[in-house]
C-alpha positions in Angstrom: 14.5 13.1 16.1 12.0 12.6 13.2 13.8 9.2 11.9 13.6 8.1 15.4 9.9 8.9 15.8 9.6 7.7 12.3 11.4 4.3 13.8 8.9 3.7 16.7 5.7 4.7 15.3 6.4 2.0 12.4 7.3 -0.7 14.7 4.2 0.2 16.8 1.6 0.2 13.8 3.4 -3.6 12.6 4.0 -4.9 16.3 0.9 -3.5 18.2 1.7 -4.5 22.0 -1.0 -2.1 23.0 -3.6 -4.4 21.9 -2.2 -7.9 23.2 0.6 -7.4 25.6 -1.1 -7.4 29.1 0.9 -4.6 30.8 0.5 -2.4 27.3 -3.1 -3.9 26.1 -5.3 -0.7 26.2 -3.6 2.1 26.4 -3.1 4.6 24.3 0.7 5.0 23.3 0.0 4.8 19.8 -2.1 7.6 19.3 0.1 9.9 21.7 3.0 8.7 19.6 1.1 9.8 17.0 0.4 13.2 18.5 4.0 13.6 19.2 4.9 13.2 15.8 2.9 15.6 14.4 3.7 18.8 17.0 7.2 17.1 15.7 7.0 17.7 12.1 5.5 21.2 12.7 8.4 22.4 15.0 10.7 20.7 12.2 9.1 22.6 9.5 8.8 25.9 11.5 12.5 26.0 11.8 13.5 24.8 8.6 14.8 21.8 9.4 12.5 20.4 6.7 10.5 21.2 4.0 6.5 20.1 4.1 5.0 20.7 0.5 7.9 20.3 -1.1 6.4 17.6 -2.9 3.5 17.9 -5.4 2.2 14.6 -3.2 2.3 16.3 -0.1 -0.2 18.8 -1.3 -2.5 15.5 -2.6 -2.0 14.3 0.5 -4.0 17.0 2.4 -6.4 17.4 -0.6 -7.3 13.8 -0.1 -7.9 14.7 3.9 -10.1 17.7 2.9 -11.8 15.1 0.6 -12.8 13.0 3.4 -14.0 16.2 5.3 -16.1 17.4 2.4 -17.0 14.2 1.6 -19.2 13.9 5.1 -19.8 18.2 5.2 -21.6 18.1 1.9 -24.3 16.1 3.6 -24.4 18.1 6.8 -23.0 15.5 8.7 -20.2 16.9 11.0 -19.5 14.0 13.0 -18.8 11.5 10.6 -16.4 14.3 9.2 -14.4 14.1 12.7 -14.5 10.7 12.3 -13.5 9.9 9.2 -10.5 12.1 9.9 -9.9 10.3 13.2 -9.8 6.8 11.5 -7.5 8.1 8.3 -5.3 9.8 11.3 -2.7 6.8 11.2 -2.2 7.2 7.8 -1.4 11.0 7.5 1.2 10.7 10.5 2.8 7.7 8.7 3.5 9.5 5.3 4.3 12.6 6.8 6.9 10.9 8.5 8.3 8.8 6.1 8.4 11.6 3.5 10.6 13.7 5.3 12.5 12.0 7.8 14.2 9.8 5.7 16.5 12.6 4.4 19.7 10.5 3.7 20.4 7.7 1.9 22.0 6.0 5.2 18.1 6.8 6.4 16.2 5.3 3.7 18.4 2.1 4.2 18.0 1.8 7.5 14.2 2.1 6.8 13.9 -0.6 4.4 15.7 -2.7 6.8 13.3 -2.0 9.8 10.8 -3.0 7.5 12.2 -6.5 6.9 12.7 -7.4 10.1 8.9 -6.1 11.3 7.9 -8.5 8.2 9.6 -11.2 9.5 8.2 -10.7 12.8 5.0 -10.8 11.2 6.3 -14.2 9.4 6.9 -15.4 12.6 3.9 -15.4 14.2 2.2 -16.9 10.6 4.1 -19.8 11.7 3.6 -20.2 15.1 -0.1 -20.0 14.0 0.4 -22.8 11.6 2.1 -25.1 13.5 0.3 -24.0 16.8 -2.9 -22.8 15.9 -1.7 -19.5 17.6 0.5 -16.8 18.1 1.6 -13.8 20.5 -1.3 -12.4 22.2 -3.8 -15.5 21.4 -4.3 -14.7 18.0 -5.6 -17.5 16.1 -5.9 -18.1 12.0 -8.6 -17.2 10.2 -10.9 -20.5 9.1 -12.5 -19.9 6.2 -15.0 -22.8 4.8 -15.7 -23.6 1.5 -18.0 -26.4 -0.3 -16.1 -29.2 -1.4 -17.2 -32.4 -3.0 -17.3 -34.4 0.5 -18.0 -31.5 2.3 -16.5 -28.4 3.7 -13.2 -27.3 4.1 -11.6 -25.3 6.3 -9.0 -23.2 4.8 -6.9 -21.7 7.4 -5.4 -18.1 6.8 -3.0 -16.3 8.9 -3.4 -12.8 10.5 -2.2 -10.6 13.2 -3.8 -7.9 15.4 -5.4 -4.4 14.3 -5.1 -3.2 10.7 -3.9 -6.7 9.8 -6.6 -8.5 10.8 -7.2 -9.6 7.7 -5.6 -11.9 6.2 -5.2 -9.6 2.9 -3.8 -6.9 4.9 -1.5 -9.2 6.6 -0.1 -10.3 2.8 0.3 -7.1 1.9 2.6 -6.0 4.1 4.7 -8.9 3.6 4.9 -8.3 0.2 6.2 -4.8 0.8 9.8 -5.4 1.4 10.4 -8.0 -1.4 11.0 -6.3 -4.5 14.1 -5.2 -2.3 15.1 -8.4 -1.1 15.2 -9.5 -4.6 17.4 -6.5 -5.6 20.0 -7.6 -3.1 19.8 -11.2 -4.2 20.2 -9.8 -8.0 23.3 -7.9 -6.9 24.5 -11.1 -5.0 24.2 -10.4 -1.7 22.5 -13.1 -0.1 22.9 -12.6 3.6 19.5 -10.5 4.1 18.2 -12.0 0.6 18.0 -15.0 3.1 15.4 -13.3 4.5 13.0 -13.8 1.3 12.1 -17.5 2.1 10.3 -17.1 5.2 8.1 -14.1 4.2 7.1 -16.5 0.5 5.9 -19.3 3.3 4.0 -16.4 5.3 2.4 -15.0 2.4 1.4 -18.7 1.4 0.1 -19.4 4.3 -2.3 -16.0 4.2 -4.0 -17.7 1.2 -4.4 -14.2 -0.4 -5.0 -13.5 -4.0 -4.7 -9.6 -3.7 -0.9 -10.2 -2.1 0.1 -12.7 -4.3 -1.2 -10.4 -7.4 0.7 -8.1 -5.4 3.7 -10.4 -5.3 4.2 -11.4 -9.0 3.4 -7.5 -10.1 5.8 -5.9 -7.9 8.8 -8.6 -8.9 7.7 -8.5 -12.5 7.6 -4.8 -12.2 11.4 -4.5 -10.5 13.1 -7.1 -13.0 11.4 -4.9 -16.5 12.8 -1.5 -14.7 16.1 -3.4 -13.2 17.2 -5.1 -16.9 15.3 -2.8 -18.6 15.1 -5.4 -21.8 13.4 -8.4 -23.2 15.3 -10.5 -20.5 13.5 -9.0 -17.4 10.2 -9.1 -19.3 11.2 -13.0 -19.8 12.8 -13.7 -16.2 9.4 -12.0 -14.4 6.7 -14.1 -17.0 8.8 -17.2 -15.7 8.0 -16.1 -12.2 4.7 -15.5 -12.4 4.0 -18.5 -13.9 5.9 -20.5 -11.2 3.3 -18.5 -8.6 0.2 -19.1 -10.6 1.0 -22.9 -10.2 2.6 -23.0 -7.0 1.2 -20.6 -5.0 -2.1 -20.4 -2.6 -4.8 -23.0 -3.8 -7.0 -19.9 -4.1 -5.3 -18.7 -6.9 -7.1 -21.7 -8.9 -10.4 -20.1 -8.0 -10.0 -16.8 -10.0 -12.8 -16.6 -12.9 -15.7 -14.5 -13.6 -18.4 -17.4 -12.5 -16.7 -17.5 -9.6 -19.6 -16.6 -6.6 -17.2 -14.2 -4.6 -15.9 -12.9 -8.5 -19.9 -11.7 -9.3 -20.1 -10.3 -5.5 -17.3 -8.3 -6.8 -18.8 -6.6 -9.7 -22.2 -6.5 -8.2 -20.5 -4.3 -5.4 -19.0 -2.6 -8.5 -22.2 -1.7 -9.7 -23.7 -0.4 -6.4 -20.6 2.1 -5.7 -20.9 3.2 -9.5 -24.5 4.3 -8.8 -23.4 5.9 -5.6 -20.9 7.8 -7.2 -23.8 9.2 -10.1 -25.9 10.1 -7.2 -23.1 12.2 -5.8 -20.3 13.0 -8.2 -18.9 15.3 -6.7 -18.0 14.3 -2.9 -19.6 10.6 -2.6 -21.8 9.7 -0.6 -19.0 9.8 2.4 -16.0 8.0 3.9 -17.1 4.7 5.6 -20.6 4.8 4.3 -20.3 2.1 1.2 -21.9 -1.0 3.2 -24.6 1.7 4.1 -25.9 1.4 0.5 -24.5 -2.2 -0.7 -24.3 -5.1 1.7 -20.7 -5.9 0.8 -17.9 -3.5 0.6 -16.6 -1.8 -3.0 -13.2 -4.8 -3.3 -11.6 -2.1 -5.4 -9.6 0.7 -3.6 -10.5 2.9 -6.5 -14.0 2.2 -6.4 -14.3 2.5 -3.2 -12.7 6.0 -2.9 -14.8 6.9 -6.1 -18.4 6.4 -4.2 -17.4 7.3 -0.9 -15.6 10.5 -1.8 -16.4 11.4 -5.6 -14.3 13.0 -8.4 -12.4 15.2 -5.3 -11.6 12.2 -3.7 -10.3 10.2 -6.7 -8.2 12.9 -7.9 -6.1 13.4 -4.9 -6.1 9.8 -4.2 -4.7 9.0 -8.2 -2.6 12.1 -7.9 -0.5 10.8 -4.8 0.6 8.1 -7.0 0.8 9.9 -10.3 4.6 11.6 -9.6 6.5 9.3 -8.3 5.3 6.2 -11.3 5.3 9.1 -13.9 8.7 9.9 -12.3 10.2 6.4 -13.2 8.3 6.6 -16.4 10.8 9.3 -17.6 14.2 8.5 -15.9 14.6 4.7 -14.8 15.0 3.8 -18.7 18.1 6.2 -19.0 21.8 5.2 -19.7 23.5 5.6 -15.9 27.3 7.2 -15.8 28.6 4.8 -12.8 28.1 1.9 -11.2 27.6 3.8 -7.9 24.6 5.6 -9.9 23.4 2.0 -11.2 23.1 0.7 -8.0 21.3 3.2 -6.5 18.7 3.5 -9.6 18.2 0.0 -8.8 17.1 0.7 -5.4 14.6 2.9 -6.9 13.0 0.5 -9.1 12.9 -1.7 -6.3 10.6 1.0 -4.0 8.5 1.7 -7.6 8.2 -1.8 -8.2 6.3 -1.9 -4.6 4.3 0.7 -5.0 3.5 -0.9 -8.4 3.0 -4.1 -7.1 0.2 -2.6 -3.9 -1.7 -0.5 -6.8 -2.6 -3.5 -8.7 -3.7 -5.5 -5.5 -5.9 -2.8 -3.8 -7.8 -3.0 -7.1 -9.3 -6.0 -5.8 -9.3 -5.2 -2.4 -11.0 -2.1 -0.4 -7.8 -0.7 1.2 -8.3 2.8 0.2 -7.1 4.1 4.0 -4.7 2.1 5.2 -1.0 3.2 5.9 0.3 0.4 3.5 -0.2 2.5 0.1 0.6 5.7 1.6 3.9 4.3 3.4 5.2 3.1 0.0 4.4 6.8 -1.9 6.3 8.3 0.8 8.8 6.0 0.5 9.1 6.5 -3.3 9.5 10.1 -3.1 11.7 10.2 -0.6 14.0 8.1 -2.6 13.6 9.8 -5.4 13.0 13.4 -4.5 14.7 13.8 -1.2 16.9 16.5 0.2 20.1 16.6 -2.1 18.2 15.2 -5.5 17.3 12.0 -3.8 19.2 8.6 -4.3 19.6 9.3 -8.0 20.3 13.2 -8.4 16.8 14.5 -9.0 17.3 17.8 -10.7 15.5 20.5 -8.5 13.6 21.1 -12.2 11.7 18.2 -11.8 11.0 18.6 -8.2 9.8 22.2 -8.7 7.7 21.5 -12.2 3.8 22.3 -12.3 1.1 20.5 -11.3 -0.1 18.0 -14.0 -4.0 18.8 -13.3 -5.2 17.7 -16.6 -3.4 14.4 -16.7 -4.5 13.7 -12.7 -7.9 14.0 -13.9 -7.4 12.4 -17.0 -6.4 9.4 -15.0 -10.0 10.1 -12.9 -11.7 9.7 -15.9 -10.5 7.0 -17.7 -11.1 4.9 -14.4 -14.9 5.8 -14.1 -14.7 5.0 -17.9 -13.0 1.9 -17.8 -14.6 0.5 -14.1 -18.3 1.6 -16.2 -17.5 -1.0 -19.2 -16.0 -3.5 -17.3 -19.2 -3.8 -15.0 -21.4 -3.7 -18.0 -19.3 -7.0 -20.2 -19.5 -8.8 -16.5 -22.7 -7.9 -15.4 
């Protein structure tokens, strides 16, 4: 029942019919689905079917919730608390789901390929908007000028409806499933590798620097962990370079003079002196552009002024496990080649979740289901029912919390966010 929910609400958050598809367009399926699913995880965990807070990022998950609450409660406002919650509602469904339906390998598999395919619907309708000048629904491309020696040019960037309106977005999630397409083309099997092609030409054709930096560190990430030697360090440098030269003729425009690159860290700056004027909660979800006239461009930032050090640490924390997780285990010696394959798999969902935490740090996507899908995602694989896909020992599911290294991680970002706005500024 919950895979199945887990299934359609997915397909509903890529597809979205209810917001182009005239007998659909308006109502509200998605958000009764998403009702649905949650009086269906609580029956599930009231009967034991599964187990919520199981996993240390369950708990950061509804810390980071309450940090949106407190984040609007500390300055008396209730309604923006309601709201806040209301807007990150997609978000907490979606990782709920994937977290603890996907109980079985079979499961997890099926998942990943669900995910391809909604990718490739997306890279479907990039094309049809590149060839066309529009897709399903009357979508059109983003034209975005900019100054050119005989004038201006229109650079065209494709998109799709809802929480990938923007082009970035739309890159990001068709970054998602590559690092596993390239694990089956590494293992030689081609047939859905195939699939790898299309989705390079969509994300090209997005003209995104956040998903191509997503791209090359997700791919770079997966062949280090896959080979674990000098040669994946090697085959990934040769791959990013290829990118660098081949890829979106935006890419050519990344420097510090740049005028958009100085917008960046002047938006820095702001949300570093909202976050000294309240440490604690931030000045409150959705509020940045309240204070600055452009929005953080860094997730971390972003969460760091709107919600504080409360916010921060529970955001870090969801990701802290699962990376710390293939930190300790993904270097080890394997026994078979049935355990080989599998830790491969692995690699290939950290190497995604590797690959959307360096691109959100140029890009404010600090509530979107994208980042949260992949940590769910990560620990399923790795810490599911049965030890995961790689025999998780139930020592490492049930060790401590790691407070001090969280908020460690918490403060070496102020730290490090604080010099790099003072060199650029």
């Amino acid at each position: 029942m919950l895979f199945f929910l887990l299934c359609l609400y997915i397909s509903l958050y890529y597809i979205r019919p209810f917001e182009w598809m005239p007998g659909l367009y308006g109502s509200p399926i998605f958000m009764v689905l998403g009702v649905v699913s949650i009086v269906a995880l609580l029956m599930a965990w009231g009967s034991g079917k599964i187990k919520l807070f199981r996993y240390k990022t369950d708990v950061m998950m509804v810390g980071f919730v309450i940090a949106i609450v407190l984040s609007h409660l500390s300055h008396g406002y209730i309604g923006g608390a309601i709201d806040g919650v209301r807007d990150f509602l997609p978000s907490i469904v979606g990782y709920f789901l994937v977290a603890h339906a996907l109980d079985s390998e079979k499961k997890v598999n099926g998942f990943v390929f669900l995910l391809t395919g909604l990718t490739i619907f997306l890279a479907y309708q990039a094309w049809l908007q590149s060839v066309h000048g529009v897709s399903w629904g009357g979508m059109e491309p983003l034209i975005q000028y900019q100054n050119a020696e005989e004038g201006r040019v229109g650079l065209l960037r494709v998109r799709w409806f809802g929480p990938f309106n923007d082009p970035n977005d739309f890159g990001l999630a068709l970054v998602l499933p590559v690092p596993f397409l390239v694990n089956l083309l590494v293992n030689r099997k081609y047939l859905l590798a195939l699939c790898l092609p299309p989705l390079i030409y969509a994300l090209y054709l997005t003209n995104s620097r956040g998903a191509v930096l997503a791209l090359l560190a997700s791919v770079f990430t997966y062949l280090v962990l896959r080979f674990r030697s000098v040669k994946g360090v090697a085959v990934g440098l040769v791959l990013a370079t290829a990118l660098m030269v081949f890829g979106p003729s935006r890419m050519a425009q990344i420097s510090a003079e740049e005028e958009s690159a100085y917008g960046r860290v002047e938006a820095w700056h702001a949300g570093f002196q909202m976050f000294k004027s309240n440490p604690i909660f931030g000045v409150g979800k959705g509020m940045f552009t309240d204070y600055h006239y452009l929005t953080a461009h860094n997730s971390y930032m972003l969460v760091l002024a709107e919600l504080g050090f409360v916010g921060s640490f529970f955001f870090l924390g969801l990701f802290f496990y699962p990376l710390r997780w293939g930190k300790r285990n993904l270097f080890r010696e394997t026994e078979s080649l049935e355990a080989e394959r599998r830790r491969r798999f692995v690699a290939a969902c950290l190497a995604g979740g590797v690959g959307l935490l360096a691109a959100i740090f140029f890009l404010s996507r600090s509530y979107i289901l994208l980042p949260f899908m992949v940590c769910a995602l990560m620990m399923a694989s790795i810490y599911g029912r049965g030890g995961g896909l790689i025999g998780c020992s139930r020592e490492e599911v049930a060790e401590r919390f790691s407070w001090g290294s969280v908020g460690g991680m918490v403060v070496a970002q102020i730290v490090g966010i604080n010099i790099i706005v003072r060199l650029m500024l």
